[in-house]
N, C-alpha and C positions, 0 to 999 in steps of 0.2 A: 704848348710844349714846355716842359718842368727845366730850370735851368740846374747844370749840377753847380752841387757844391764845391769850391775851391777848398783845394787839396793846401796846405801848407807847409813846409820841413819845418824838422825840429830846432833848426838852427834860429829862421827864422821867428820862428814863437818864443824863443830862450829870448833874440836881440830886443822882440818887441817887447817883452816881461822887464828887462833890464830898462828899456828907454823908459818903459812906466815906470817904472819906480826910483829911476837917477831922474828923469826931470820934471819941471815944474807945471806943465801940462794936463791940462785933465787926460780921462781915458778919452770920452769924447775926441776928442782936438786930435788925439795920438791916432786913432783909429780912421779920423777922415783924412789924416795925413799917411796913412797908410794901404787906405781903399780896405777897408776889413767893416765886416756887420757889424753893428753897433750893437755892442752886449759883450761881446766876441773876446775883446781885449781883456776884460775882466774875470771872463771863464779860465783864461788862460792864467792872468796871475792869481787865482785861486789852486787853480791845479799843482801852479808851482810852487806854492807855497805849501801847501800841504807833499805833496811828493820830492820837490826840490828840486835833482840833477837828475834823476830818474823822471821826472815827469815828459810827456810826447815821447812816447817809445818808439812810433812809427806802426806803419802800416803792417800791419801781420806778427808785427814783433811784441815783444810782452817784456812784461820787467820782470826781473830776475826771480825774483819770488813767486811770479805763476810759472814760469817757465822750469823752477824747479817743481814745484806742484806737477806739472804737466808731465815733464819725467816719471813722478814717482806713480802718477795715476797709470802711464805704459809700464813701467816694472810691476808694477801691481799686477796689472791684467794678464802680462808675461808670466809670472810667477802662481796664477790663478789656474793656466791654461796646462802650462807644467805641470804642477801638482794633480792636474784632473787628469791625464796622462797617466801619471804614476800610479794611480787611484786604479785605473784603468788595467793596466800592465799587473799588476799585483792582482787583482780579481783574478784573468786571464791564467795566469803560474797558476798562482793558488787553488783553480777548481780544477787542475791538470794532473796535481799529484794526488790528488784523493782517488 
Protein backbone atom coordinates (compact mmCIF):
# COMPACT_ATOMS: atom_id res chain seq x y z
CA UNK A 1 0.00 0.00 0.00
CA UNK A 2 1.55 3.52 -1.58
CA UNK A 3 1.74 5.96 1.48
CA UNK A 4 0.48 9.55 0.27
CA UNK A 5 2.19 12.48 0.05
CA UNK A 6 1.90 15.06 2.73
CA UNK A 7 0.19 17.97 1.67
CA UNK A 8 1.95 21.26 3.22
CA UNK A 9 0.42 25.10 3.41
CA UNK A 10 2.03 27.76 1.99
CA UNK A 11 2.63 29.35 5.13
CA UNK A 12 4.29 26.80 6.27
CA UNK A 13 6.92 26.39 3.33
CA UNK A 14 7.38 30.48 3.41
CA UNK A 15 8.34 29.80 7.53
CA UNK A 16 10.50 26.83 6.64
CA UNK A 17 12.32 28.89 3.48
CA UNK A 18 12.95 31.86 6.05
CA UNK A 19 14.27 29.44 8.97
CA UNK A 20 16.70 28.20 6.11
CA UNK A 21 17.97 30.97 5.30
CA UNK A 22 18.12 33.23 8.80
CA UNK A 23 19.81 30.45 10.49
CA UNK A 24 22.87 28.58 10.79
CA UNK A 25 21.81 25.11 10.18
CA UNK A 26 22.18 23.04 7.46
CA UNK A 27 19.06 22.14 5.30
CA UNK A 28 19.67 18.70 6.47
CA UNK A 29 19.44 19.39 10.34
CA UNK A 30 16.32 21.87 9.38
CA UNK A 31 14.47 19.28 7.72
CA UNK A 32 14.93 16.34 10.41
CA UNK A 33 13.87 18.92 12.70
CA UNK A 34 10.94 19.51 10.81
CA UNK A 35 9.95 15.69 9.77
CA UNK A 36 10.10 16.74 5.89
CA UNK A 37 11.97 14.37 3.03
CA UNK A 38 15.20 15.06 2.62
CA UNK A 39 15.80 17.09 -0.76
CA UNK A 40 12.39 18.82 0.08
CA UNK A 41 13.70 21.77 1.90
CA UNK A 42 15.82 22.77 -0.80
CA UNK A 43 13.26 22.56 -3.61
CA UNK A 44 11.38 24.83 -1.80
CA UNK A 45 14.12 27.51 -1.26
CA UNK A 46 14.72 27.22 -5.02
CA UNK A 47 11.27 27.87 -5.79
CA UNK A 48 11.30 30.83 -3.57
CA UNK A 49 13.87 32.21 -4.91
CA UNK A 50 13.20 32.39 -8.22
CA UNK A 51 9.27 33.16 -7.65
CA UNK A 52 9.51 34.82 -4.41
CA UNK A 53 5.94 35.94 -2.56
CA UNK A 54 4.24 34.24 -5.29
CA UNK A 55 5.87 31.00 -4.99
CA UNK A 56 3.24 27.91 -3.36
CA UNK A 57 0.25 29.25 -4.79
CA UNK A 58 -1.80 26.34 -3.32
CA UNK A 59 -3.75 23.58 -4.48
CA UNK A 60 -5.99 24.44 -7.60
CA UNK A 61 -4.77 27.85 -7.43
CA UNK A 62 -2.29 29.42 -9.95
CA UNK A 63 -0.30 32.62 -9.87
CA UNK A 64 -1.65 35.51 -11.37
CA UNK A 65 -0.03 35.48 -14.72
CA UNK A 66 -1.45 31.87 -15.70
CA UNK A 67 -4.60 32.76 -14.15
CA UNK A 68 -4.73 35.70 -16.44
CA UNK A 69 -3.67 33.43 -19.38
CA UNK A 70 -6.34 31.30 -18.40
CA UNK A 71 -9.03 34.17 -18.67
CA UNK A 72 -7.85 35.21 -21.82
CA UNK A 73 -7.67 31.58 -23.49
CA UNK A 74 -12.09 31.54 -22.17
CA UNK A 75 -12.50 34.94 -23.81
CA UNK A 76 -10.85 33.71 -26.73
CA UNK A 77 -12.93 30.53 -27.21
CA UNK A 78 -16.04 32.88 -26.12
CA UNK A 79 -15.29 35.23 -28.85
CA UNK A 80 -14.28 32.16 -31.34
CA UNK A 81 -17.80 30.69 -30.71
CA UNK A 82 -19.61 34.18 -31.31
CA UNK A 83 -18.04 35.14 -34.29
CA UNK A 84 -18.82 31.53 -35.73
CA UNK A 85 -22.58 32.50 -34.81
CA UNK A 86 -22.41 35.50 -36.58
CA UNK A 87 -20.70 33.80 -39.50
CA UNK A 88 -23.70 31.67 -39.31
CA UNK A 89 -26.60 34.11 -39.02
CA UNK A 90 -25.32 36.38 -42.03
CA UNK A 91 -25.08 33.05 -44.34
CA UNK A 92 -28.72 32.35 -43.10
CA UNK A 93 -30.21 36.52 -44.07
CA UNK A 94 -27.91 36.54 -46.93
CA UNK A 95 -29.26 33.43 -49.03
CA UNK A 96 -32.84 34.69 -47.98
CA UNK A 97 -32.88 37.75 -49.98
CA UNK A 98 -31.70 36.56 -53.10
Amino acid sequence: MRKRAKRYTREYKHEAVGLAQTSEKTYTEIEEELGITRGLLSQWVKKYTEEGEEAFPGKGKLKPEEERIRELERENVRLRQERDVLKKVLAIFSRDQR
